[in-house]
N, C-alpha and C positions, 0 to 999 in steps of 0.2 A: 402526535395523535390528538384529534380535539375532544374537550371534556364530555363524558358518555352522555349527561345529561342535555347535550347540543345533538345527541344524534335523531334523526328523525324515527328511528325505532323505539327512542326513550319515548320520544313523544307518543306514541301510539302506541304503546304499553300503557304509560298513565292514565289514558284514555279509556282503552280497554278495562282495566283495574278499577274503575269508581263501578263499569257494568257490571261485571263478574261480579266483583264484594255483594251486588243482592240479587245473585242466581247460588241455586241450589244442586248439589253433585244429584243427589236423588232425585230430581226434576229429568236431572241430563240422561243418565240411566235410563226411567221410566219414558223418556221420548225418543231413546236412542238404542234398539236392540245390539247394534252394534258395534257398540263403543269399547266394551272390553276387545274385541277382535282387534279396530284401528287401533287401541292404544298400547298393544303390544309387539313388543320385539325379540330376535333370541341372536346371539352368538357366544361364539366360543365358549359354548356348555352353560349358557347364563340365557335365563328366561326372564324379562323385565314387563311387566304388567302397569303401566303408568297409567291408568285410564281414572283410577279414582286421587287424580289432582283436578284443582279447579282451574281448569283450563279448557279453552277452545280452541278451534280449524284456526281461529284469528290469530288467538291471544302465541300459537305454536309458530303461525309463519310471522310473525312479529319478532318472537324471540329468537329465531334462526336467522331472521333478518340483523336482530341487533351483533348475532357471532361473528356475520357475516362483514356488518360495519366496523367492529372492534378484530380482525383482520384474525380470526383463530386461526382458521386451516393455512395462513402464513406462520402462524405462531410456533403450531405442531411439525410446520415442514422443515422450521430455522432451528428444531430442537433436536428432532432425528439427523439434522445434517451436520451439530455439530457446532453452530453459531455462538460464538456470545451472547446467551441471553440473561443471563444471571452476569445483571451488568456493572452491579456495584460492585463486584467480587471479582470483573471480570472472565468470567469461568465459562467453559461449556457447560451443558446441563444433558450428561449421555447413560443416564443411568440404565437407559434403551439398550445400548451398546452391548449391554453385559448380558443380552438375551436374544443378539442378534444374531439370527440362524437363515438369515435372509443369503448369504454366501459373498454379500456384499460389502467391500472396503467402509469404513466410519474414520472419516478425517477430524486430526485434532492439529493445528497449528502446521500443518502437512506431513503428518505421520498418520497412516491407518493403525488404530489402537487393537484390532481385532487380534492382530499376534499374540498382544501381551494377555488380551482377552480369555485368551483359549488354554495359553500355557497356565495363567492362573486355575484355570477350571483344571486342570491336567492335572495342574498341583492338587489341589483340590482332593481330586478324584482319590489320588493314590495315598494321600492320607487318610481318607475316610475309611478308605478300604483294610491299611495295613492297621487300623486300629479296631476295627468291626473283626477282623477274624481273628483278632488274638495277634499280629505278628508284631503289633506297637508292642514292646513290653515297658513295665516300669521298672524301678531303679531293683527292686528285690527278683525280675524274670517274672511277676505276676501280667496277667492283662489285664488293660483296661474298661471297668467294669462302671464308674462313673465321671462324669463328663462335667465339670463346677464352667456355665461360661460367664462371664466378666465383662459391664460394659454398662452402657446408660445413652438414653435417648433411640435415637437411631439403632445405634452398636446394639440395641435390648431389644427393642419390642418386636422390631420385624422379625427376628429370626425365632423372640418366645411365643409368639402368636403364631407362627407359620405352623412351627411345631407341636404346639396344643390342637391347634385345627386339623394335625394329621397325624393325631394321632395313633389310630387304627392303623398306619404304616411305620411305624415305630419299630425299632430294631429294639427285642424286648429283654437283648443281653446288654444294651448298654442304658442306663439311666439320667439323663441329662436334666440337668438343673440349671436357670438363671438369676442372677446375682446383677442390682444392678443399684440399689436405693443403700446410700452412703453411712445410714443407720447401722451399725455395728450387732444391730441383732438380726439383721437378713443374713448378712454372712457367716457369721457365728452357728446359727441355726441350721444352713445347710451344712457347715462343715463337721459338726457336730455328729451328720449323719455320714460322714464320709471315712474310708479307709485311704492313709494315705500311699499306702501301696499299689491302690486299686485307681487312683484318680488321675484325671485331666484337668487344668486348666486351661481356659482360652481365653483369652485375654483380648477384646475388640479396643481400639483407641488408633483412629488416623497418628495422631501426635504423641504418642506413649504418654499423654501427661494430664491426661483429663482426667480430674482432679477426685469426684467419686470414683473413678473405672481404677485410677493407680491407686488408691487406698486401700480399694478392696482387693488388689494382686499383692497389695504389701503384706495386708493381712493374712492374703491367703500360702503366702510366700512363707511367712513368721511361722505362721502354723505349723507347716508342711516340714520345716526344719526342725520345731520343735518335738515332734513326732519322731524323731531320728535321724531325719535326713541328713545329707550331706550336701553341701553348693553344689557339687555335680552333678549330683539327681537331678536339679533343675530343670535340667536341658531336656529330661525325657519325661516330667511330668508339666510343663508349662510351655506354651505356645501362643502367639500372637498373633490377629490381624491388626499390621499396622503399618504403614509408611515409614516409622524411625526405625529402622533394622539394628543401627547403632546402640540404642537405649535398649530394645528389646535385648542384644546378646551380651550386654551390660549387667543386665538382670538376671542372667544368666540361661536366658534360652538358646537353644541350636538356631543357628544363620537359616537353617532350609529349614524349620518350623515359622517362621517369621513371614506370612501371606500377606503379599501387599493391597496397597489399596492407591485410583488413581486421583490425584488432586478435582477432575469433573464427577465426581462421584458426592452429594451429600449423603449426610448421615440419614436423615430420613426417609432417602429413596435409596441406600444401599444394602436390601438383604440379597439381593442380584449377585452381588459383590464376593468377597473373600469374609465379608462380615456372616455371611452366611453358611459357612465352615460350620459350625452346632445342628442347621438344619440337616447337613448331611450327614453329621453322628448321627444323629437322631432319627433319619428317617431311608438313610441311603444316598449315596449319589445320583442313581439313575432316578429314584423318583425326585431329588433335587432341581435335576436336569427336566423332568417333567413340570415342576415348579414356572421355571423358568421359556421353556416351549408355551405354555397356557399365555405367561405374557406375553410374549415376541405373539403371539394368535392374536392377542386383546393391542395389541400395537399393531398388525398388521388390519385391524377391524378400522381402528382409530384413527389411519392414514389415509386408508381405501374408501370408506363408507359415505354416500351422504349424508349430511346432518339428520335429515327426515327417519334415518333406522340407525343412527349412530350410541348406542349407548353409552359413552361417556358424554359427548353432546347435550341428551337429553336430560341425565342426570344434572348437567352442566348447567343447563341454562331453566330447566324447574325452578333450581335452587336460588339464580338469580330473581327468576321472579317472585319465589314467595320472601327473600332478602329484600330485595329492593320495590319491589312498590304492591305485596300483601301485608307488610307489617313482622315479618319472622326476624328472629332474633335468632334462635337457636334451628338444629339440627337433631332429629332420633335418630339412633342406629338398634334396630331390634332383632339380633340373630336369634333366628330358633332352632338353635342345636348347640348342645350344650359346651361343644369343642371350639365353638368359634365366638363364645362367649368374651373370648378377650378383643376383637375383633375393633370394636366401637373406641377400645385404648387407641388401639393403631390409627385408625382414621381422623383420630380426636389431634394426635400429634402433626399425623400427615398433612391435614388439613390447617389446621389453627396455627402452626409453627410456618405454615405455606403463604398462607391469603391475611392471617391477624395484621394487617398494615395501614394505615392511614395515608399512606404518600405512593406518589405517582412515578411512572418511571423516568419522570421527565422532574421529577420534586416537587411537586407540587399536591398542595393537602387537598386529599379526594373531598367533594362533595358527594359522597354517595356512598351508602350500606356497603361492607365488604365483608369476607369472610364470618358466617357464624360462629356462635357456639355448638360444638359437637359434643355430642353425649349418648350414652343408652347403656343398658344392660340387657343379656340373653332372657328370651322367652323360657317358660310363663309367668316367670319371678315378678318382673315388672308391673304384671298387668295386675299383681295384689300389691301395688305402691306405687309409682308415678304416672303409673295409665290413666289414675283419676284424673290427675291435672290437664292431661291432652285431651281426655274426652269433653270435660265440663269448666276447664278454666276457660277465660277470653282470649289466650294467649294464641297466636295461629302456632302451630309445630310440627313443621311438616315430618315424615315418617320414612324410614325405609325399612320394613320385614325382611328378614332372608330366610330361607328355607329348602335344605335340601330333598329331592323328592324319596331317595334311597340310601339309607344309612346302613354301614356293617354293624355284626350283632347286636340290632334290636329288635326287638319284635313288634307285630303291626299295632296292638294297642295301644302301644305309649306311643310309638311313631303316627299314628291316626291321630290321636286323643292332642299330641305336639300339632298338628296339622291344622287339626279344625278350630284352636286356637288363635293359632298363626291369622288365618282366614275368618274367621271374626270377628277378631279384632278391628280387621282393615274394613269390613262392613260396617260394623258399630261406629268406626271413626269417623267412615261416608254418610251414613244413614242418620246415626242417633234418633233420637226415639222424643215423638211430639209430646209436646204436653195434652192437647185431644186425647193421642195413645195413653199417655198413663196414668190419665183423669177416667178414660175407660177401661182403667186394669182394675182401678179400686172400686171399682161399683159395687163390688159383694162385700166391701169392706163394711165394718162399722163404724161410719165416719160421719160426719156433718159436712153439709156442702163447703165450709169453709177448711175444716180441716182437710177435706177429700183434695180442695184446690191449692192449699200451701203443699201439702205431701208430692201432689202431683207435679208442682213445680221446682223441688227438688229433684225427683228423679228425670226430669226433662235434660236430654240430652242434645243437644244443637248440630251434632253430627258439623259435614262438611270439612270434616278434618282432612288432609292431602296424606297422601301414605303412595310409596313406590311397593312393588313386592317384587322381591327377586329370587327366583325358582332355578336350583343348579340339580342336573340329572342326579348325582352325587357331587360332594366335596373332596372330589380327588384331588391327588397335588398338582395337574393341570388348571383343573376347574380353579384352585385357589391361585395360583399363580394369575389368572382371570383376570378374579376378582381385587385381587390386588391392585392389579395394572388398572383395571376400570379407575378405580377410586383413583389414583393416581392423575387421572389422564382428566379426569374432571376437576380437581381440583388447577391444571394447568390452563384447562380452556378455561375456569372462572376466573383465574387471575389474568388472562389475557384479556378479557371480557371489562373488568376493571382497573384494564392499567394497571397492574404490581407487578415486583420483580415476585416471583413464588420463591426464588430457591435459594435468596438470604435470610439470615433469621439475627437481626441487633439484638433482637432484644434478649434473646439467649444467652448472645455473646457479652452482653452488658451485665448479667447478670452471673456469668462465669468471672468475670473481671471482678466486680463488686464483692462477689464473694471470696477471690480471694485475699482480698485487700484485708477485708472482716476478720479471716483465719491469720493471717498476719500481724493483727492490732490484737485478737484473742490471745493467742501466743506471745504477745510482748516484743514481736520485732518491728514493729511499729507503735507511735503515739497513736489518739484516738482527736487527735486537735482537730484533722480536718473533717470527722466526722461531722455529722449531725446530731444534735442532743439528746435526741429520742432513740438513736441506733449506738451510739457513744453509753447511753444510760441502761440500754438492756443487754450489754456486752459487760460490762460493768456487775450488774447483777446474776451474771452468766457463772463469772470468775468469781464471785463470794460464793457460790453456788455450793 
């Protein structure tokens, strides 16, 4: 593929880019009654409001132009079918797979994977269930009452975030907690609260051996025995999603507690998966299987659809252009609902562990912006802390609000008063407020013309800030399943868009290596020779410690 910066779409993006930088959203508004209408889209329970980006009729078929040059909807067809495209790794990339409800074969190396697909979900199913009615018992005949799961990256977030966002469908006899940061007081602290008569663990690790996930199973192993147990207990209070069956019944759990997982599956697109075992404690399997329906919907949207009403698409390639040629560095994520608060974590990994690359898929070092910075926190917290910087720093940052229209038990004041925040925000961003305006707010002031004009030039707001807003009828576990998939699916056309593999991560792996080399030379079964001085010298002061 030739370098993006040779396609004639680049070209006429840069172009377009020097006009727009001195046009104003509030100009396009006030000349365009109908611009919020054109620049909205809805599918799969998802309302997307993009009209306040600084964007035109041009600057949109330009950049559907450039998807079109950098080959996506070949990208999206060689991923559903199964190809190699995670090519350092050699791997399919079918994380689709595990929510495909299409009735249709998914070929891996020439085996349709659907079988094992299904039987997994089977398994699934009848575990969630014999543990939700009481028939799981644990080692004393009690049932299972809380749920400890175990896990990090991938293995943790999608399934603790799925979970917190639905939680209003929470089965409210079992308690589920995640464990995942190798610090010995996260663990400690949930088991503290835990009966070990009463508990579950679940233990996520493709490889039984990732190195915080087995820590915290040793730990919570240690415990669990020192509490009274006996080894045999094991088997009926610990279970694993994992590929080593071997190691797992090592450790002493039952062979058919041990949910596999398939070598095309990453960690960070796998709560689809058998990693997703806690969201079905935690919320049912059928509303799991509703999880998963909302995607296979937002994958059916994202295969079907033109660019022109495609919502990952358009997500897709906003993002490109305020990356590569407005000047953005980073990414907001601002949920307004308190459940989906953790929300901006998921997408931060999904995304940055995705696109964070500098080389090509051909090897070669990109000349050009890739993957931002992702970040945010839930409404209305932010907007008394870092909303200042979006509003009135130089910085461009573009925005995306969420918001659902219909929340369970709350009532219309906080849910309004949530609302019309949400929605001001995103005005205040577009708009901002002239210095004219609030040179003529202070007129009654007691002020001096000089001071009336420094004052006034503080509270000048420069507006034109980009913001998406996405409107979900509610935050069902369809609707989240959705929205999942969206995010997902954008992040894939961006990295196709830029030439990256999306679905290897080195420098993760570099940094699992590294560190266990560290814990190695800490513990004394290795020298500290081939270190480096400055990591040899605070390893050093670790142990006098």
């Amino acid at each position: 593929m030739e370098r993006i910066r040779h396609t004639q779409a680049w070209a006429t993006l840069e172009t377009l880019s020097t006009s727009v930088k001195r046009q104003h959203m509030r100009d396009w508004f006030a000349n365009d009654k109908n611009r919020a209408a054109k620049y909205t889209t809805s599918a799969c329970g998802i309302t997307l409001d993009y009209s306040k980006n600084r964007i035109t009729e041009d600057v949109l078929t330009a950049l559907f132009e450039l998807a079109e040059q950098r080959q996506v909807s070949e990208k999206i067809t060689a991923m559903f079918s199964g190809e190699i495209i995670n090519t350092t790794e050699h791997r399919a990339v079918l994380h689709t797979a595990l929510r495909n409800f299409s009735g249709e074969p998914v070929m891996v190396d020439g085996e349709d994977v659907m079988p094992s697909v299904f039987a997994t979900l089977d398994k699934m199913k009848a575990f969630t269930e014999s543990v939700q009615s009481g028939a799981h018992k644990g080692c004393t005949g009690k049932s299972i009452k809380k749920v400890v799961c175990i896990g990090i990256g991938g293995s943790f977030l999608g399934p603790k975030i799925v979970t917190e966002a639905l939680k209003s469908h929470q089965n409210k006899a079992l308690d589920v907690r995640f464990v995942a940061n190798v610090d010995a007081c996260h663990i400690h602290d949930v088991l503290s609260e835990c009966d070990y008569k009463e508990t579950l663990f679940v233990m996520s690790s493709k490889s039984f051996s990732t190195q915080e996930t087995l820590q915290n199973t040793l730990t919570a192993k240690a415990w669990f025995l020192q509490q009274g147990a006996t080894e045999a207990d094991i088997a009926k209070h610990f279970v694993a999603v994992s590929s080593n069956v071997k190691a797992a019944t090592e450790f002493g759990m039952a062979a058919e507690n041990v949910f596999p997982m398939a070598d095309w599956v990453g960690g960070r697109y796998s709560l689809w998966s058998a990693i997703g075992l806690p969201i079905c404690l935690a919320i049912g399997f059928d509303n799991f299987r509703q999880v998963l329906q909302g995607a296979y919907e937002m994958d059916v949207h994202t295969q079907t659809t033109p660019f022109a009403s495609n919502l990952p698409v358009i997500l897709a390639v906003l993002g490109v252009w305020y990356r590569n040629f407005m000047g953005a560095q980073s990414h907001v994520l601002l949920p307004y609902y308190h459940y989906l608060r953790g929300f901006p974590a998921y997408v931060q990994q999904l995304d940055m562990e995705s696109n964070g690359k500098s080389t090509t898929l051909n090897g070669l070092t990109v000349d050009h912006g890739t993957g931002p910075i992702i970040w945010g926190s839930e409404g209305t917290n932010g907007q008394h802390s870092f909303h200042q910087l979006i509003h009135q720093s130089n910085l461009p940052i573009p925005a995306d609000f969420m918001l659902p229209i219909k929340v369970p038990n709350q009532d219309n004041t906080h849910h309004a008063m949530l609302a019309s925040n949400c929605f001001g925000q995103t005005q205040a961003m577009m708009q901002g407020k002239t210095f004219e305006e609030c040179y003529q707010d202070l007129a009654d002031q007691d002020l001096s013309d000089k001071e009336r004009s420094i004052l006034a030039a503080h509270k000048t707001m420069p507006g034109n800030k980009p913001s998406n807003t996405l409107l979900f009828d509610q935050l069902d576990p369809k609707t989240m399943g959705a929205l999942v998939a969206l995010y997902e699916h954008k992040v894939l056309i961006q990295g196709a868009i830029w030439d990256l593999n999306s679905f290897d991560q080195w420098g993760v792996e570099l940094g699992k290596v590294l560190g266990n080399d560290v814990l190695d030379v800490i513990k004394g079964a290795k020298d500290n020779e081939h270190l480096d001085a400055s990591t040899a010298a605070l390893i050093a002061q670790f142990n006098r410690g």
